[in-house]
Structures are given as C-alpha cells and as structure tokens.
N, CA, C and O atoms as CSV, one atom per row, in Angstrom:
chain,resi,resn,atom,element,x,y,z
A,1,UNK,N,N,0.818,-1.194,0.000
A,1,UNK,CA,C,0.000,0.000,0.000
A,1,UNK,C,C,0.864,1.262,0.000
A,1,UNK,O,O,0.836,2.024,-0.967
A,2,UNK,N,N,1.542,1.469,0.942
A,2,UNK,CA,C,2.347,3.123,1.385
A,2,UNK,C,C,3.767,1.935,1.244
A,2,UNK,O,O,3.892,0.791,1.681
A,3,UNK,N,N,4.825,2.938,0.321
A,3,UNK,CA,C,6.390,2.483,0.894
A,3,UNK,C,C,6.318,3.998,1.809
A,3,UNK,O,O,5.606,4.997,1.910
A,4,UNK,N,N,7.816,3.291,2.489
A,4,UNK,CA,C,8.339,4.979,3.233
A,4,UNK,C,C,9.653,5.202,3.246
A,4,UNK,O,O,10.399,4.725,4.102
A,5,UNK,N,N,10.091,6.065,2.140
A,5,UNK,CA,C,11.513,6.452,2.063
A,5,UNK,C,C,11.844,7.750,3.391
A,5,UNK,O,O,11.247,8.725,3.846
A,6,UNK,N,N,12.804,7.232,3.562
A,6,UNK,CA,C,13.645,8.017,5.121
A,6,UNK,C,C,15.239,8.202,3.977
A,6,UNK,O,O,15.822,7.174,3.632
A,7,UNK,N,N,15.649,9.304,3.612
A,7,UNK,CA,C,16.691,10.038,3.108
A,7,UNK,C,C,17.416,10.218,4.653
A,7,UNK,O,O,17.083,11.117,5.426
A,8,UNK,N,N,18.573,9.096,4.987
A,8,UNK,CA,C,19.405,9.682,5.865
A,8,UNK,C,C,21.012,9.597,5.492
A,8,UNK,O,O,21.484,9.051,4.495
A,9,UNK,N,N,21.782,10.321,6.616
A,9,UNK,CA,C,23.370,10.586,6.672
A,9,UNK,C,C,23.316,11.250,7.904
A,9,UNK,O,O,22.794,12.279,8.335
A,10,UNK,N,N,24.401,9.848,8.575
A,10,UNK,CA,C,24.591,10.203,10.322
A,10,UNK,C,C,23.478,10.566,11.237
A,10,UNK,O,O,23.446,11.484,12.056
A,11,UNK,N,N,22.535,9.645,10.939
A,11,UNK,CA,C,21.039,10.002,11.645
A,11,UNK,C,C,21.076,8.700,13.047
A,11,UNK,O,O,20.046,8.438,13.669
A,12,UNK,N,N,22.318,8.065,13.328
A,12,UNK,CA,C,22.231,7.090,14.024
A,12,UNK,C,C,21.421,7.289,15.479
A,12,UNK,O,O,21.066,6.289,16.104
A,13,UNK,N,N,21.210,8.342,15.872
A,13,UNK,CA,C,20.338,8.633,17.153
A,13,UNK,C,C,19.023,9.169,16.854
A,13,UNK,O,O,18.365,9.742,17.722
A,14,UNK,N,N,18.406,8.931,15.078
A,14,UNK,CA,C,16.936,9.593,15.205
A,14,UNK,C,C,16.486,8.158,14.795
A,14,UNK,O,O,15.676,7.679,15.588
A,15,UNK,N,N,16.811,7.378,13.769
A,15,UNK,CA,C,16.897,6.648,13.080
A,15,UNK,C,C,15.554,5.333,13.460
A,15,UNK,O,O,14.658,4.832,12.780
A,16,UNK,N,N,16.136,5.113,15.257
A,16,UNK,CA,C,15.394,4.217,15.702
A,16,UNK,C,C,13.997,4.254,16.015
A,16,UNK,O,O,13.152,3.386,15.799
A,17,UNK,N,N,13.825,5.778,16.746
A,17,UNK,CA,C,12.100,6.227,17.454
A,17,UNK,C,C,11.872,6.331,15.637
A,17,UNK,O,O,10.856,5.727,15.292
A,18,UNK,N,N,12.468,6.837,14.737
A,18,UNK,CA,C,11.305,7.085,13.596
A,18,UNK,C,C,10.953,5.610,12.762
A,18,UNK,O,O,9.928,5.441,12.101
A,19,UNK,N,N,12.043,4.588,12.952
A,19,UNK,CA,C,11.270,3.771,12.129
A,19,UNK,C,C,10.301,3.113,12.766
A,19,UNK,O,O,9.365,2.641,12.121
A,20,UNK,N,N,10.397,2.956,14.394
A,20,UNK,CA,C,9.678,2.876,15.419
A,20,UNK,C,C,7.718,3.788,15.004
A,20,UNK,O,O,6.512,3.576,15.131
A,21,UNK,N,N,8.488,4.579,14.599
A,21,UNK,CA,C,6.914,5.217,14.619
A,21,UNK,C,C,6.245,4.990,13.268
A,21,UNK,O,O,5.059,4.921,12.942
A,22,UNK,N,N,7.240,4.910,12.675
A,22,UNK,CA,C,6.952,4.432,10.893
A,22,UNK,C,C,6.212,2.959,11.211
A,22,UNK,O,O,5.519,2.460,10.324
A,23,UNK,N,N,6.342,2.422,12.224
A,23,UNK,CA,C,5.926,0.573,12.402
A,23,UNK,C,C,6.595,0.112,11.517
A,23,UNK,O,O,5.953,-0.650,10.795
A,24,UNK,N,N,7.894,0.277,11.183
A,24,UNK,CA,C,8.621,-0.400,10.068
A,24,UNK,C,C,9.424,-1.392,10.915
A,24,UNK,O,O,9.334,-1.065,12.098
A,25,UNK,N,N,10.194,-2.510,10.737
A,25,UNK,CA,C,10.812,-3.079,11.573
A,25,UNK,C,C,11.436,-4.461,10.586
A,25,UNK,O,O,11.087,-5.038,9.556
A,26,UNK,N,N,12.577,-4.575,11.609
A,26,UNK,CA,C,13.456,-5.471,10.189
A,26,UNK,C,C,13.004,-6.875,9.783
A,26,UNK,O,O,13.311,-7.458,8.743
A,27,UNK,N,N,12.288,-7.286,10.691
A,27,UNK,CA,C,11.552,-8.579,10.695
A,27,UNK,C,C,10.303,-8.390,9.355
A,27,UNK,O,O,9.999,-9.195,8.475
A,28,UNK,N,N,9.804,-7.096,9.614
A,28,UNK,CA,C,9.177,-6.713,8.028
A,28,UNK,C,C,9.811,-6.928,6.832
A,28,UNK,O,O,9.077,-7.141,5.867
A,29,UNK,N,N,10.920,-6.925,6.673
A,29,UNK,CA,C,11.479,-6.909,5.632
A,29,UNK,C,C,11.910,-5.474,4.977
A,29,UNK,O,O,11.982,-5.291,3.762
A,30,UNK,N,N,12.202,-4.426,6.033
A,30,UNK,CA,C,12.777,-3.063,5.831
A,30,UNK,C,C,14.124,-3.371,4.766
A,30,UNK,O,O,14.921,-4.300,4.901
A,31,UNK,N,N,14.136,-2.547,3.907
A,31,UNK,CA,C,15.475,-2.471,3.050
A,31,UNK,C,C,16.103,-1.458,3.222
A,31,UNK,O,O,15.447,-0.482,3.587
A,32,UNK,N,N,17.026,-1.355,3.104
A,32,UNK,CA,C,18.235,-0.376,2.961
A,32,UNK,C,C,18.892,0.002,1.634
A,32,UNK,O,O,19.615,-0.755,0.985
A,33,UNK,N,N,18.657,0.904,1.391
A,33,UNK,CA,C,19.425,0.953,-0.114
A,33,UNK,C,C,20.638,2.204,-0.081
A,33,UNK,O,O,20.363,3.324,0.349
A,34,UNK,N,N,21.892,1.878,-0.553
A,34,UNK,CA,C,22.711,3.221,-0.411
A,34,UNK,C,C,22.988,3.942,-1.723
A,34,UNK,O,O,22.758,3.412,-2.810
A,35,UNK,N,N,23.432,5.025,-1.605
A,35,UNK,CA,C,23.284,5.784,-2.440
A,35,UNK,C,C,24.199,7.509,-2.329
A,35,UNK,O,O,23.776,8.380,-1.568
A,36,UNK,N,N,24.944,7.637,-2.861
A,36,UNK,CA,C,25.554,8.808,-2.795
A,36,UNK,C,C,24.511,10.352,-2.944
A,36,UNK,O,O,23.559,10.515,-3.706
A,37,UNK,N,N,25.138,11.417,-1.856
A,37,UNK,CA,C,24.098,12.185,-1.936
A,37,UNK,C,C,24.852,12.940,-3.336
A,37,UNK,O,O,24.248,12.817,-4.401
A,38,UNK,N,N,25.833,13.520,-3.329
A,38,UNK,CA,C,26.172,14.385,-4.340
A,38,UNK,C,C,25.742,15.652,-4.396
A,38,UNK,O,O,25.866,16.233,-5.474
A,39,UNK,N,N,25.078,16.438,-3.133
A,39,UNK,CA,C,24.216,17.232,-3.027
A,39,UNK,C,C,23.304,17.712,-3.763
A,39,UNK,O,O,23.082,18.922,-3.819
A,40,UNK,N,N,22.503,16.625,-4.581
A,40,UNK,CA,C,21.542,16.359,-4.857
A,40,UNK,C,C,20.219,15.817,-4.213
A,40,UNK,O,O,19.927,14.667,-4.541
A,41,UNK,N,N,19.392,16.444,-3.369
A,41,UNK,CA,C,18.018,15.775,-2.912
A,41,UNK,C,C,17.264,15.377,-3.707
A,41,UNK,O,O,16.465,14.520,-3.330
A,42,UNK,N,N,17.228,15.781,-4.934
A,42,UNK,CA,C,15.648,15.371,-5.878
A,42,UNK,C,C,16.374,14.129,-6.388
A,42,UNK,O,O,15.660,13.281,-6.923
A,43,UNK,N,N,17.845,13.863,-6.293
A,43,UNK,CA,C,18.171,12.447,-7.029
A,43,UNK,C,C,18.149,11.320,-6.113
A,43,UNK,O,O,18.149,10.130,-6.429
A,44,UNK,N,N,18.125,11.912,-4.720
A,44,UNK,CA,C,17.895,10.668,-3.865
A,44,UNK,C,C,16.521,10.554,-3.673
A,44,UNK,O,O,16.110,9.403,-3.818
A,45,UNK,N,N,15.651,11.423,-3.380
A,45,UNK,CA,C,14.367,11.217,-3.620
A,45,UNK,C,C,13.900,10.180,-4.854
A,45,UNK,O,O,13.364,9.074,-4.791
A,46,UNK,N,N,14.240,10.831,-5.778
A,46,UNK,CA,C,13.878,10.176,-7.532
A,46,UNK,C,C,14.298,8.320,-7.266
A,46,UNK,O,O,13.645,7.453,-7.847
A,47,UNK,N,N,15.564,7.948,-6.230
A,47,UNK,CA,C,16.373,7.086,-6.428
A,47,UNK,C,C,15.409,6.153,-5.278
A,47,UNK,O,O,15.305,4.931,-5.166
A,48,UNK,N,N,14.988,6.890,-4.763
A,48,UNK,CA,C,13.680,6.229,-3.942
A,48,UNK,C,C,12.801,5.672,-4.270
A,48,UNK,O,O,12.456,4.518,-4.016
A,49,UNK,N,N,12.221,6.644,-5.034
A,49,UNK,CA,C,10.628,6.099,-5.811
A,49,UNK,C,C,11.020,5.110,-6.326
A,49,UNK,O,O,10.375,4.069,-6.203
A,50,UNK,N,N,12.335,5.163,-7.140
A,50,UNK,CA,C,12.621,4.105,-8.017
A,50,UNK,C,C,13.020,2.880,-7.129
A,50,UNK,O,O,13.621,2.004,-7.751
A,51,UNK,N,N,12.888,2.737,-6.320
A,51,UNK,CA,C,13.122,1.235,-5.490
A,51,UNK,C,C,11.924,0.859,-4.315
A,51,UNK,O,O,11.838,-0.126,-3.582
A,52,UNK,N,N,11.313,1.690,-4.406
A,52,UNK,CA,C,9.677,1.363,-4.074
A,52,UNK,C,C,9.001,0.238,-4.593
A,52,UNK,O,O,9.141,-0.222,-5.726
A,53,UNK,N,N,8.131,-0.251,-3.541
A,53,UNK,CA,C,7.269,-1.469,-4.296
A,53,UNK,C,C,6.359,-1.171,-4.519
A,53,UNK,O,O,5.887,-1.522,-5.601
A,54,UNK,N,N,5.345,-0.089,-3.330
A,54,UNK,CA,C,3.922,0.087,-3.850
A,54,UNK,C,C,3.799,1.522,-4.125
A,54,UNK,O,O,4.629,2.421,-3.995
A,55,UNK,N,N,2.425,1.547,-4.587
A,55,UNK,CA,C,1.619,2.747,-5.308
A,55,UNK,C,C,2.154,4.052,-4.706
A,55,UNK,O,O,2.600,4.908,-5.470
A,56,UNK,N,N,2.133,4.295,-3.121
A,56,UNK,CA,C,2.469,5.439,-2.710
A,56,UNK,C,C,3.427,4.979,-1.828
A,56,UNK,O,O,3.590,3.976,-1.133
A,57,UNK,N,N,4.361,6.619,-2.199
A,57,UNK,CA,C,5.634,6.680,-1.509
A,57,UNK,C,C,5.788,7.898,-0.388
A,57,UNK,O,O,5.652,9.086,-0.682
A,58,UNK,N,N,6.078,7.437,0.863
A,58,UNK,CA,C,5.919,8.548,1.839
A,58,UNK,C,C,7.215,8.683,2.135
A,58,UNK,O,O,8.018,7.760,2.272
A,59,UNK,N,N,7.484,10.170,2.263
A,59,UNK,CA,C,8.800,10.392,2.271
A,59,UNK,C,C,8.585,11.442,4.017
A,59,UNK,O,O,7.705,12.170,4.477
A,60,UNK,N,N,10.012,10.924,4.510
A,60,UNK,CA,C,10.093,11.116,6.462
A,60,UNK,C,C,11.554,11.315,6.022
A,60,UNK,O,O,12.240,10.797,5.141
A,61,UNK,N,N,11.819,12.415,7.116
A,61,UNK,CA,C,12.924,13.088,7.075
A,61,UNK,C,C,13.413,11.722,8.923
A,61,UNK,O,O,12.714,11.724,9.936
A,62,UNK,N,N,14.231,11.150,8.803
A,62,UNK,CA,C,14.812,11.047,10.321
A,62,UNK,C,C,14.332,11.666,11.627
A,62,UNK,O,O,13.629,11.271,12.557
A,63,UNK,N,N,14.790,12.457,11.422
A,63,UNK,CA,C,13.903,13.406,12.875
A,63,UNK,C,C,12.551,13.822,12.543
A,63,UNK,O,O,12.108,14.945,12.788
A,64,UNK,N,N,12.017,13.041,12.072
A,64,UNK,CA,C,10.346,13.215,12.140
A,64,UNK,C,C,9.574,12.105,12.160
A,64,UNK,O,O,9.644,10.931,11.797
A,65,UNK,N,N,8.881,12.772,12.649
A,65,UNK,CA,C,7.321,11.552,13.403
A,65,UNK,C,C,6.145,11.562,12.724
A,65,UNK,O,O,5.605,12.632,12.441
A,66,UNK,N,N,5.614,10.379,12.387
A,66,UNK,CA,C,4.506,10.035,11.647
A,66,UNK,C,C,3.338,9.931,12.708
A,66,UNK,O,O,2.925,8.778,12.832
A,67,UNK,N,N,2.649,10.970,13.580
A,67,UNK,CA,C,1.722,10.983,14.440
A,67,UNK,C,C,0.189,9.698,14.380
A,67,UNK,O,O,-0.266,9.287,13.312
A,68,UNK,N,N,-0.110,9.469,15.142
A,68,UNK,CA,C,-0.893,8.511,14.534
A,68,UNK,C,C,-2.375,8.823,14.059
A,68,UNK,O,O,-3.195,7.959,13.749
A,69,UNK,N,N,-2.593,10.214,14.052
A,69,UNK,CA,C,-3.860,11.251,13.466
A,69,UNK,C,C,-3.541,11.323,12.018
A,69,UNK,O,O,-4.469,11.331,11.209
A,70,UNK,N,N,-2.369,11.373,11.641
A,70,UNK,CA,C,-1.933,11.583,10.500
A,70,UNK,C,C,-1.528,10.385,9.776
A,70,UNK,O,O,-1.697,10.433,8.558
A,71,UNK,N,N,-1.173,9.629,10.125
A,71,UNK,CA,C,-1.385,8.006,9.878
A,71,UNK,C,C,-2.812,7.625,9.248
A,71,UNK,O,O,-2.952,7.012,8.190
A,72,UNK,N,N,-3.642,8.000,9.911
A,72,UNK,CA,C,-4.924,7.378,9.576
A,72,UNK,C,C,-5.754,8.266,8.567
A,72,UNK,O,O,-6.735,7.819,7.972
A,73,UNK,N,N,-5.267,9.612,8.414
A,73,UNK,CA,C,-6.006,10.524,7.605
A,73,UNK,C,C,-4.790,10.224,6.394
A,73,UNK,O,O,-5.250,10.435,5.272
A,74,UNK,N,N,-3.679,9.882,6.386
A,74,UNK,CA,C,-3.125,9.262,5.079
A,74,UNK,C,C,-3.951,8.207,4.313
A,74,UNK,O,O,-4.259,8.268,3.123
A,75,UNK,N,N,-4.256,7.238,5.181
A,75,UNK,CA,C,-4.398,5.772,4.923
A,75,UNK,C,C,-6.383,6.276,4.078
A,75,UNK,O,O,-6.629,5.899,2.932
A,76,UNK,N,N,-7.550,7.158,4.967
A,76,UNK,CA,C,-8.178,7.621,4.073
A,76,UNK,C,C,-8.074,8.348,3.445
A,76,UNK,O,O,-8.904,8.319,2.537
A,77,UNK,N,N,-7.227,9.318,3.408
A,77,UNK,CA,C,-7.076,9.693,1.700
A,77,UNK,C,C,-6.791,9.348,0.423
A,77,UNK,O,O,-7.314,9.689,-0.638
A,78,UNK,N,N,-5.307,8.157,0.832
A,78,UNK,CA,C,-5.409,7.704,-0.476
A,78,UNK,C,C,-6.248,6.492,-0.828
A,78,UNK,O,O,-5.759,5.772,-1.699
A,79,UNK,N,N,-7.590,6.072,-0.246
A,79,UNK,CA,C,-8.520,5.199,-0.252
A,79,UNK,C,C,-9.569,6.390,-1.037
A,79,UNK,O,O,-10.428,6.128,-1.879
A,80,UNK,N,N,-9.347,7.253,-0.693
A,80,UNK,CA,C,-10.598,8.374,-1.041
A,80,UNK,C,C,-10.346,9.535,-2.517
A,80,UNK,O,O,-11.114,10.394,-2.951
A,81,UNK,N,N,-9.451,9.267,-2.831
A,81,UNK,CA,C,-8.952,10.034,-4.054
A,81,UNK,C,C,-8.216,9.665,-4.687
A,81,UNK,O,O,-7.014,9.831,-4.480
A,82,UNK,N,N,-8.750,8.976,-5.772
A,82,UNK,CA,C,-7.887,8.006,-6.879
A,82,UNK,C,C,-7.540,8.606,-7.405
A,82,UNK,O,O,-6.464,8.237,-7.875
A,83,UNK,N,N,-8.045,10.124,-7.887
A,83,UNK,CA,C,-7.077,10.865,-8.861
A,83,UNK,C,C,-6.226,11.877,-8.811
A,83,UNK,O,O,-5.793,12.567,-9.734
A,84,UNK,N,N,-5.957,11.932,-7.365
A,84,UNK,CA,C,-4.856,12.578,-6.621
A,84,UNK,C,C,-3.370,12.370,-6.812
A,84,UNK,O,O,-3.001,11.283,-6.368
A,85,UNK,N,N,-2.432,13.095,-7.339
A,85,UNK,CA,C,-1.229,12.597,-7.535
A,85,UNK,C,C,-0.310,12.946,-6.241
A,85,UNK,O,O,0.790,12.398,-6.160
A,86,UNK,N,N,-0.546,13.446,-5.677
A,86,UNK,CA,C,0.555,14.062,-4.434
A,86,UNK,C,C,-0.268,14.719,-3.208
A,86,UNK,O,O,-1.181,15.511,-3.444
A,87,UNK,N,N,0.053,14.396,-2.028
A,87,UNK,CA,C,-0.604,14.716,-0.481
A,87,UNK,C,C,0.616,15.897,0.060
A,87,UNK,O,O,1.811,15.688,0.271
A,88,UNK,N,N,0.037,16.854,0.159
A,88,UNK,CA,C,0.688,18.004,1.159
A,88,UNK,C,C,0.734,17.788,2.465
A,88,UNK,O,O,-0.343,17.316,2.829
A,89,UNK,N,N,1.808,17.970,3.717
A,89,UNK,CA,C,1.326,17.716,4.801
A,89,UNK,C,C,2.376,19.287,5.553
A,89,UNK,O,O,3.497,19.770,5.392
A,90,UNK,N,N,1.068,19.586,6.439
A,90,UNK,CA,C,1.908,21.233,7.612
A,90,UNK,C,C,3.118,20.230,8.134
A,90,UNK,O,O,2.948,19.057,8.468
A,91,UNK,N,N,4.142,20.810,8.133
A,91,UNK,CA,C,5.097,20.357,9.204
A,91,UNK,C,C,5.117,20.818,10.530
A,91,UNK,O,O,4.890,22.025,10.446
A,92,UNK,N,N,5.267,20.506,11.725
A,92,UNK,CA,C,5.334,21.396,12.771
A,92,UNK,C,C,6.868,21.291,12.940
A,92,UNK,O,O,7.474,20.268,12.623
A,93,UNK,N,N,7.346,22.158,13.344
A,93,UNK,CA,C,8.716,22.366,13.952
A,93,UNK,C,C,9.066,22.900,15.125
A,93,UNK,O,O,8.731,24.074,15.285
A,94,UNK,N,N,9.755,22.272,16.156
A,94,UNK,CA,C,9.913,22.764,17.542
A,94,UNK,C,C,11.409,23.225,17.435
A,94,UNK,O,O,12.408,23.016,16.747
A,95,UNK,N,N,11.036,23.893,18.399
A,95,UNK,CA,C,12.743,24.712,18.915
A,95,UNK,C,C,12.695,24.737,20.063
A,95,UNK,O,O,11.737,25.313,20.580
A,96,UNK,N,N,13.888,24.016,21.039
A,96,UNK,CA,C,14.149,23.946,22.460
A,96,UNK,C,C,12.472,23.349,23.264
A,96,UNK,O,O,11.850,23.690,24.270
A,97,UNK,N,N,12.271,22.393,22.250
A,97,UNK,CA,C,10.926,21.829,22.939
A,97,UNK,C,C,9.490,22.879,22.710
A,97,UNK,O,O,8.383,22.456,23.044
A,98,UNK,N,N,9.643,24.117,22.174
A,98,UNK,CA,C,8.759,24.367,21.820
A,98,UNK,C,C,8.529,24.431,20.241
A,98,UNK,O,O,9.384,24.335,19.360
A,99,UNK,N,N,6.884,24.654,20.088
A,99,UNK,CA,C,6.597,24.832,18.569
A,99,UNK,C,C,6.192,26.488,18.022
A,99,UNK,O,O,5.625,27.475,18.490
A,100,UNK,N,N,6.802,26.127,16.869
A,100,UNK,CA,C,6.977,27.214,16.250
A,100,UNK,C,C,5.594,27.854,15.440
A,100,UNK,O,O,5.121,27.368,14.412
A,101,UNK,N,N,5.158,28.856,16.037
A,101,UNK,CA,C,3.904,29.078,15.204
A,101,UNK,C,C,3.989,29.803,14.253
A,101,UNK,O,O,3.137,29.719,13.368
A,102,UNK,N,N,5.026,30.711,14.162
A,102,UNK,CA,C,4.906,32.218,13.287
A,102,UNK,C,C,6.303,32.175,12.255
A,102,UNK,O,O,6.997,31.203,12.553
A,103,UNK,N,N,6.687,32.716,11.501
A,103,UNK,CA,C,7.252,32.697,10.069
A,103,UNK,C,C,7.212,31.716,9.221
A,103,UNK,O,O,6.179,31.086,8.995
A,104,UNK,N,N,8.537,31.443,8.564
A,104,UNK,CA,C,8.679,30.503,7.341
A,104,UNK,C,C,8.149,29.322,8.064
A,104,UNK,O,O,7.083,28.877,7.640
A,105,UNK,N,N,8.804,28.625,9.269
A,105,UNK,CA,C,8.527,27.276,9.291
A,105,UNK,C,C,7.125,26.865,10.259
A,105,UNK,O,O,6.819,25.718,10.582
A,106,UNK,N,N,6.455,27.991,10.582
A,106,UNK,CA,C,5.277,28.141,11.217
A,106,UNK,C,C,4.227,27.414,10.486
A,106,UNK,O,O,3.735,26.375,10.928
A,107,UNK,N,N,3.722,28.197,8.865
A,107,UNK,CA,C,2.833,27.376,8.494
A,107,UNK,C,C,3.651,26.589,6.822
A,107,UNK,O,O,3.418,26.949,5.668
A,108,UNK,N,N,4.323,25.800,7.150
A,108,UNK,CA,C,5.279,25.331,5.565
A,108,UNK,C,C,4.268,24.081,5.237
A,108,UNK,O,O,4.016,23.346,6.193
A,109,UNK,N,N,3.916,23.900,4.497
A,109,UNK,CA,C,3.818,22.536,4.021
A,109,UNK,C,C,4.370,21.834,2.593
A,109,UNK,O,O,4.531,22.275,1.455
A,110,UNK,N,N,4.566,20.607,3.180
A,110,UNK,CA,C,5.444,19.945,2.333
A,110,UNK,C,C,5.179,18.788,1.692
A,110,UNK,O,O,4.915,17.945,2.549
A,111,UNK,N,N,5.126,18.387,0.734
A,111,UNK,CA,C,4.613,17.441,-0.531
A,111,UNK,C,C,5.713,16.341,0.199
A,111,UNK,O,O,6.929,16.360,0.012
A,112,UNK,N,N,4.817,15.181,1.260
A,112,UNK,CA,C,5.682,13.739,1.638
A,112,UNK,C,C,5.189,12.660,1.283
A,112,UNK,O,O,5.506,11.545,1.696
A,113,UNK,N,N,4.403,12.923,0.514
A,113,UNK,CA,C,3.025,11.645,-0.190
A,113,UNK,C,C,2.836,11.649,-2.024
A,113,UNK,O,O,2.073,12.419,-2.607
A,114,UNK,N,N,3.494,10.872,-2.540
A,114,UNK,CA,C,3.525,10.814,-3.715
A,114,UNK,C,C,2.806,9.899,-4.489
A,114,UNK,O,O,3.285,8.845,-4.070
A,115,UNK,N,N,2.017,9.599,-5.298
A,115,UNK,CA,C,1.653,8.608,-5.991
A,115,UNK,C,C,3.212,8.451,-7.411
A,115,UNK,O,O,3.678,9.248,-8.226
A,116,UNK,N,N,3.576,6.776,-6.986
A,116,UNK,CA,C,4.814,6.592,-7.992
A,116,UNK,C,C,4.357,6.664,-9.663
A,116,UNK,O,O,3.423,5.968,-10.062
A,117,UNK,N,N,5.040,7.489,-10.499
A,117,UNK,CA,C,5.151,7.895,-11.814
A,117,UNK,C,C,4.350,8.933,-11.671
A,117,UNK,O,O,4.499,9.530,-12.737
A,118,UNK,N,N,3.484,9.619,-10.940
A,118,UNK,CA,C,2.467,11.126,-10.935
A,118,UNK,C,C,3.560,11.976,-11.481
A,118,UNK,O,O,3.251,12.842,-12.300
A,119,UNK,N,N,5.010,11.806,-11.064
A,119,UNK,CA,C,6.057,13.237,-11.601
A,119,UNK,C,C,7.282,13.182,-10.780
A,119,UNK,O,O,7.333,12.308,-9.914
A,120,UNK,N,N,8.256,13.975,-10.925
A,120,UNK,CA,C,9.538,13.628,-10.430
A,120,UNK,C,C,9.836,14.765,-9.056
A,120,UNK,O,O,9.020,15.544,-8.563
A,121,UNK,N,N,10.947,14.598,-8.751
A,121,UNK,CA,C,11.607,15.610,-7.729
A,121,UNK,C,C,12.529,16.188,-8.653
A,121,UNK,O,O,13.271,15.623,-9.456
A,122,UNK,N,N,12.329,17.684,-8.362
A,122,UNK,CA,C,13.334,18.409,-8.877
A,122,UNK,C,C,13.809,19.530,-8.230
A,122,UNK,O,O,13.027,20.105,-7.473
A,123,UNK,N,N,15.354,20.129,-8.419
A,123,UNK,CA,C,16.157,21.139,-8.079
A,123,UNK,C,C,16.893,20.002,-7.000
A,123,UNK,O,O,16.414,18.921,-6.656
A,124,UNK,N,N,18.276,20.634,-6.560
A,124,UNK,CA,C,18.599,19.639,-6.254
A,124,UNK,C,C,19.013,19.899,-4.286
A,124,UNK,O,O,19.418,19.212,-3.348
A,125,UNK,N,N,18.547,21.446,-4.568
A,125,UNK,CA,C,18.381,21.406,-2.854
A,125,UNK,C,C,16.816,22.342,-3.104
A,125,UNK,O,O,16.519,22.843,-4.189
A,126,UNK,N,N,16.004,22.421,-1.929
A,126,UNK,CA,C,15.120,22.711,-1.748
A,126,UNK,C,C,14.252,22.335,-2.498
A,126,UNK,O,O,13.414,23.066,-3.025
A,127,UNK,N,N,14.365,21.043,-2.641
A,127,UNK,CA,C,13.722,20.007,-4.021
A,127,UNK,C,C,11.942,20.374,-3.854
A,127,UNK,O,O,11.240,20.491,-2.850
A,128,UNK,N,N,11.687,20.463,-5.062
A,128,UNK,CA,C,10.251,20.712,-5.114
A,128,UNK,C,C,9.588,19.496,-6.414
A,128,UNK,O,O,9.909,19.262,-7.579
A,129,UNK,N,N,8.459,18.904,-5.408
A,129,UNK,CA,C,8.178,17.690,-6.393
A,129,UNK,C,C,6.957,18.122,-7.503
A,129,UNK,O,O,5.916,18.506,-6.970
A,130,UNK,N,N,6.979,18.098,-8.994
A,130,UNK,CA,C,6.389,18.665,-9.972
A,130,UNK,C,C,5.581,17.538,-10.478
A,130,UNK,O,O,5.861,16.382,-10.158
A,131,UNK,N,N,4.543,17.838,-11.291
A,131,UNK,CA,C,3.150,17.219,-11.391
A,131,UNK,C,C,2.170,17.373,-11.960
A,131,UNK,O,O,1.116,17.323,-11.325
A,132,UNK,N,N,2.164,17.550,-12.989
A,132,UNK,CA,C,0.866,17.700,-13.850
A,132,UNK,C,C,-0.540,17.276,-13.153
A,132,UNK,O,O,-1.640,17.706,-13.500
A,133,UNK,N,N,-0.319,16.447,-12.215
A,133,UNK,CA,C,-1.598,16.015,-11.287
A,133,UNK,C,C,-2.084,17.072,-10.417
A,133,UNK,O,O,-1.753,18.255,-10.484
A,134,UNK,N,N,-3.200,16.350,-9.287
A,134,UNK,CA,C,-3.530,17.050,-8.420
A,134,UNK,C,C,-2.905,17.347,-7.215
A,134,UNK,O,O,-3.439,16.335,-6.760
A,135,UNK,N,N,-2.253,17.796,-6.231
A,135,UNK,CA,C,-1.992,18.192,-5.492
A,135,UNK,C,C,-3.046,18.489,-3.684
A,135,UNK,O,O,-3.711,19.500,-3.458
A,136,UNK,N,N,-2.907,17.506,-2.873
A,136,UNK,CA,C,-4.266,17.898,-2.064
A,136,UNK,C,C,-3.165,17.809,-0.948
A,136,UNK,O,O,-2.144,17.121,-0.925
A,137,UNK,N,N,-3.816,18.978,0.258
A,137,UNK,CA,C,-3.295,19.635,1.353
A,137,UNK,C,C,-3.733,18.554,2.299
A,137,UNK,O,O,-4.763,17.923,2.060
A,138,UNK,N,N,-3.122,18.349,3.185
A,138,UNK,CA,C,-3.610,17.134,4.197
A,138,UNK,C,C,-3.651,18.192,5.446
A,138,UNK,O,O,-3.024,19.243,5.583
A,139,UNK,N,N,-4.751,17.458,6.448
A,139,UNK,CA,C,-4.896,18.758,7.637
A,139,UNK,C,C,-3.506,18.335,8.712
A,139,UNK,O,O,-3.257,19.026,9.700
C-alpha cells in the first residue's frame, strides 16, 4: 500500500524512534538501499521512488514523526482520491521543545506523499516535487 523512504546521513540517534513510529521493523522486511548524496536531494528522492514497491511513496525526514492522526487521515485519503497525484502535509517544527507558530517554518507545508510515476523531484536542494496532477493539502 504506502512504501516509506527516510533520506538519511549520520542520523544514528533519530533513526530508531522514527522507524519505530513508521511501524517499520526489520523482521518486516525493511530495506536499505545506499546511495551517494552528491548534493543532490531530488536524485535521492527520484532514487527512492525508483526502489519502491507500492503505489504510494511517503517520504520522512529522520527526525520526524509520523503521528498517529496523520497516519490514519493518510491511509483515508489515499482510499478516497484516486485521482490525486501528491498529499501536502503542515510540518510542525519545535525549537528547544517548543513549537513554532509564526514565520517561514510556522505554516510550511510539504509534498511527503507521492503517488509513484504522478512526476519527479526536482532542483537539487530545496527540491520541489512537480506534477501535472492534483496536489491535495492534508490537515
């Protein structure tokens, strides 16, 4: 149903609570694939999709958490919109334990839900994923 690409380097202390929260686990059959960054993000992204098994690809940064409100409003959306190519999701971001309400990273949202072949990642930092499809904001 959902793969979940995690883009890491030297993440050995986030690594565990997120695949933990991902419910991913090696007895699943989690893969590892390596890959040079080259400071390129949209090619490790791209290098993702491309080793995906199913339909949608959720992309988790290491230090982030897949809440379990947001878990389940993934799982109906892409049950609920077949012709959706890509899921937006708010990021929250804390600083010193608190969250950030106000500027850039206050209200950002970020394309972590892809339907595979909808379109690629591009630029190669501040990668922005492109799409002739639809685009839907997740709460």
């Amino acid at each position: 149903m959902i793969s979940v690409a995690i883009l890491t380097k030297n993440e050995e202390a986030e690594i565990k609570e997120c695949l933990d929260r991902a419910k991913i686990a090696q007895s699943m059959g989690v893969k590892v694939f390596r890959s040079k960054l080259n400071g390129d993000f949209s090619k490790q992204r791209n290098f993702a999709i491309s080793k995906a098994k199913n339909e949608w690809v959720l992309f988790v940064d290491a230090d982030e958490r897949v809440p379990e409100k947001l878990k389940e409003e993934i799982l109906r959306a892409i049950k609920e919109n077949k012709d959706v190519s890509a899921f937006s999701v708010k990021r929250d971001d804390y600083f010193l334990g608190k969250l950030l309400k106000h500027g850039e990273t206050g209200n950002i949202k970020l394309v972590r839900l892809i339907k595979k072949g909808s379109g690629k990642w591009t630029r190669s930092v501040h990668e922005t994923y492109k799409t002739g499809g639809i685009v839907v904001n997740l709460e």
